[in-house]
N, CA, C and O of each residue as an XYZ file, in Angstrom:
248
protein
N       6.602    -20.859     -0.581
C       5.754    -20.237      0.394
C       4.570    -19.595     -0.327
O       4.668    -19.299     -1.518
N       3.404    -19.366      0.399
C       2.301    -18.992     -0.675
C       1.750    -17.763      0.268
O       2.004    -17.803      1.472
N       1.116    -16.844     -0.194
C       0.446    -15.894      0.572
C      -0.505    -15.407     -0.117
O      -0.529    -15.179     -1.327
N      -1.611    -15.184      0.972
C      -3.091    -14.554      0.429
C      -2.869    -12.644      0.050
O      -2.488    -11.676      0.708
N      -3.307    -12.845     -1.221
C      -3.257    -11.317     -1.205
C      -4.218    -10.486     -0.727
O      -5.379    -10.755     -1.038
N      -3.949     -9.280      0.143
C      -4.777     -8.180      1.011
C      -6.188     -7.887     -0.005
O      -7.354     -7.964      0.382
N      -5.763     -7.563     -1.284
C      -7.130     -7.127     -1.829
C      -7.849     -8.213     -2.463
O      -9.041     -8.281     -2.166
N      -7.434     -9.003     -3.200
C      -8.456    -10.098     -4.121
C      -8.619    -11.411     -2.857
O      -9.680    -12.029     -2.768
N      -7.591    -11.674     -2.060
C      -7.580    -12.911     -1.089
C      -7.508    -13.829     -2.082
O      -8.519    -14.526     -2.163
N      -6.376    -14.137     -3.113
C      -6.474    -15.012     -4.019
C      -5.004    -15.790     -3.399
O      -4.339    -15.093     -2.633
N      -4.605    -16.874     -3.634
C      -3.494    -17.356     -2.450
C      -2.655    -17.399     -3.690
O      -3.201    -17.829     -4.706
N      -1.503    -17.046     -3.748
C      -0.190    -17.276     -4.594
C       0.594    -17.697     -4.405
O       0.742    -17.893     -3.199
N       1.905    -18.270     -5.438
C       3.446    -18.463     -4.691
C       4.150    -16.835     -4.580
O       3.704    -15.753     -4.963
N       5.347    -17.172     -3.932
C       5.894    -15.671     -3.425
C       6.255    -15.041     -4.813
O       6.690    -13.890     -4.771
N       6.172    -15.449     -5.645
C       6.901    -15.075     -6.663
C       6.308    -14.054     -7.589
O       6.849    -13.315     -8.411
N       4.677    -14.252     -7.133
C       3.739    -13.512     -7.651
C       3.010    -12.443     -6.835
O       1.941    -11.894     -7.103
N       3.880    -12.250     -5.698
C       3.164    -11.053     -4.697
C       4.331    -10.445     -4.443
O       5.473    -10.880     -4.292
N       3.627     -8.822     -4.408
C       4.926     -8.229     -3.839
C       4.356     -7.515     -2.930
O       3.228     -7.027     -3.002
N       5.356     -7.403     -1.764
C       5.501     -7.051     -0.013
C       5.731     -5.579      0.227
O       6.874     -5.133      0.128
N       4.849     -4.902      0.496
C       4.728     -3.835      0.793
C       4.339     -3.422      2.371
O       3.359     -3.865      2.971
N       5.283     -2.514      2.892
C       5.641     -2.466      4.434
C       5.699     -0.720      4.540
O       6.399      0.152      4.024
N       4.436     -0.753      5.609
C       4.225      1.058      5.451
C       3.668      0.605      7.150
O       3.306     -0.428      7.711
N       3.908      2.447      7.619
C       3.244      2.583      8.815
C       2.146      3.497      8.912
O       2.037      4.682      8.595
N       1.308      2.620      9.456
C      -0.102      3.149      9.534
C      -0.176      3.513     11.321
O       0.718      3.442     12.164
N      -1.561      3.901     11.447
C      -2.100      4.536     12.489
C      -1.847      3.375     13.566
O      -1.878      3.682     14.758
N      -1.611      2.120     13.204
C      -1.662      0.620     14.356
C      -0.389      0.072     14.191
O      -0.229     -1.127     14.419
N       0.674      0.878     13.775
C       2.494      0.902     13.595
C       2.522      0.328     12.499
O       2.081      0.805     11.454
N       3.149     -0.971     12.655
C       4.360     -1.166     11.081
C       2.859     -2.281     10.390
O       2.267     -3.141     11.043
N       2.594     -1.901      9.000
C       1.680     -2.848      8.450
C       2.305     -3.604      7.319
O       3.118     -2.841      6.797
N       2.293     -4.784      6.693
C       2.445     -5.769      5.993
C       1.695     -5.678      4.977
O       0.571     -6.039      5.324
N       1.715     -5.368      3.824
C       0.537     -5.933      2.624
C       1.612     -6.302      1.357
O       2.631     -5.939      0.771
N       0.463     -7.392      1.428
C       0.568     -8.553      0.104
C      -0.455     -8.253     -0.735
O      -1.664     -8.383     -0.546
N       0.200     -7.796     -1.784
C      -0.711     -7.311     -2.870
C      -0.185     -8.588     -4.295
O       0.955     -8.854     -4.677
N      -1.176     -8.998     -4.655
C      -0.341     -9.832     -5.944
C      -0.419     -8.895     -7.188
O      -0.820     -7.777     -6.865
N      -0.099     -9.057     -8.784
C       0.316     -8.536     -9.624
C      -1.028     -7.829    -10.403
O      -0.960     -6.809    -11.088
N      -2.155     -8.545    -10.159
C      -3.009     -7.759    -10.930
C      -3.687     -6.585    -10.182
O      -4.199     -5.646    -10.791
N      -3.667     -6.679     -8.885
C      -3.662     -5.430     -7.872
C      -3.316     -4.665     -7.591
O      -3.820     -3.765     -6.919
N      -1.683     -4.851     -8.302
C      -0.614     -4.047     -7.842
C      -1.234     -2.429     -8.368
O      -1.259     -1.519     -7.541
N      -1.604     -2.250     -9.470
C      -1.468     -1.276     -9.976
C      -2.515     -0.367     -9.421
O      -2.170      0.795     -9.209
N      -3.893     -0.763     -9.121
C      -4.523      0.030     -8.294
C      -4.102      0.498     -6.723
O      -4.224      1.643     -6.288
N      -3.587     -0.642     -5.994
C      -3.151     -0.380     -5.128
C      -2.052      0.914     -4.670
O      -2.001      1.663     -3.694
N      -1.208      0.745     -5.930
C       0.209      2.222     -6.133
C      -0.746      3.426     -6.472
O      -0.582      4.428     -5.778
N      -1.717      3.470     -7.438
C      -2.533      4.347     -7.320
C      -3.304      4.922     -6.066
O      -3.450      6.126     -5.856
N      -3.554      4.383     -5.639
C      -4.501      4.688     -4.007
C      -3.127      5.292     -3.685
O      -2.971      6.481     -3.966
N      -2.174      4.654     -3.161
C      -1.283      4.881     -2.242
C      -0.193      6.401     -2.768
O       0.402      7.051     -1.908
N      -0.117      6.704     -4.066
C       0.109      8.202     -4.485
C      -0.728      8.867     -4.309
O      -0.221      9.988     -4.261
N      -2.147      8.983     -4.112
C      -3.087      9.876     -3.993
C      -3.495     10.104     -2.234
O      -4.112     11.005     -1.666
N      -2.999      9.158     -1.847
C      -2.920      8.998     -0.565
C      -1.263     10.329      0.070
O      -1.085     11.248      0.869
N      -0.784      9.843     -0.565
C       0.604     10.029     -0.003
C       0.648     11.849     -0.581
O       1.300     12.659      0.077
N       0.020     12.204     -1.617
C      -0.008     13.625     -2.209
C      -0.509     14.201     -1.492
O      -0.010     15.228     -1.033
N      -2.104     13.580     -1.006
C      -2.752     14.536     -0.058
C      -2.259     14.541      1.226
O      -2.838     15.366      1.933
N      -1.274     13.827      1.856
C      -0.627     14.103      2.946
C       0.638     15.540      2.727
O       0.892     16.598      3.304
N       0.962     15.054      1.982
C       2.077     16.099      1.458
C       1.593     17.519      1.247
O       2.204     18.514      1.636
N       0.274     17.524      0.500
C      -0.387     19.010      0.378
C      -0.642     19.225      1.828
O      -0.300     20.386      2.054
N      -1.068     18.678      2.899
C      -1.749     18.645      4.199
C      -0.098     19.414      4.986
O       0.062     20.465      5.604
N       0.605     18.627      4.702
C       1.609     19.406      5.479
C       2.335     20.651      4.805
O       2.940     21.422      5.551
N       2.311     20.853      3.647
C       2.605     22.423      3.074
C       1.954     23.236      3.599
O       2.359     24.228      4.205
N       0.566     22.800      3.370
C      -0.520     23.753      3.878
C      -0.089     24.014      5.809
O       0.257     25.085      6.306
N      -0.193     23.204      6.256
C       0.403     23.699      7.843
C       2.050     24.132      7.596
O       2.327     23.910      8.775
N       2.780     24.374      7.275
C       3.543     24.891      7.033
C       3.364     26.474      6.822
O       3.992     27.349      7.419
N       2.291     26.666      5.764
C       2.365     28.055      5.526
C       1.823     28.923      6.232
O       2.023     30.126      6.057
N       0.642     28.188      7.619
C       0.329     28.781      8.516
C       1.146     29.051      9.595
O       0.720     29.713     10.542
């Protein structure tokens, strides 16, 4: 099976993408990220995921 990856759109076998399944604002989302993407992509997505986390401490302490 082959799939286009979300950020480069470069088409791979499965073997070289990995499936990442998160819910966004439009429910359950799908991304195919292949291997040389991967690593920016986990980056975004911790800096993403921290500032949510500070966002809800912070309403918390109010």
């Amino acid at each position: 099976m082959k799939y286009i990856c979300n950020k480069c759109g470069k088409v791979l076998q499965a073997e070289d993408i990995t499936i990442h399944y998160t819910t966004g604002d439009n429910g359950l989302e799908i991304v195919a990220i292949c291997k040389l993407c991967l690593d920016e992509y986990l980056k975004k997505t911790k800096i993403n995921t921290n500032k949510k986390d500070e966002d809800a401490e912070r309403m918390k302490r109010k």
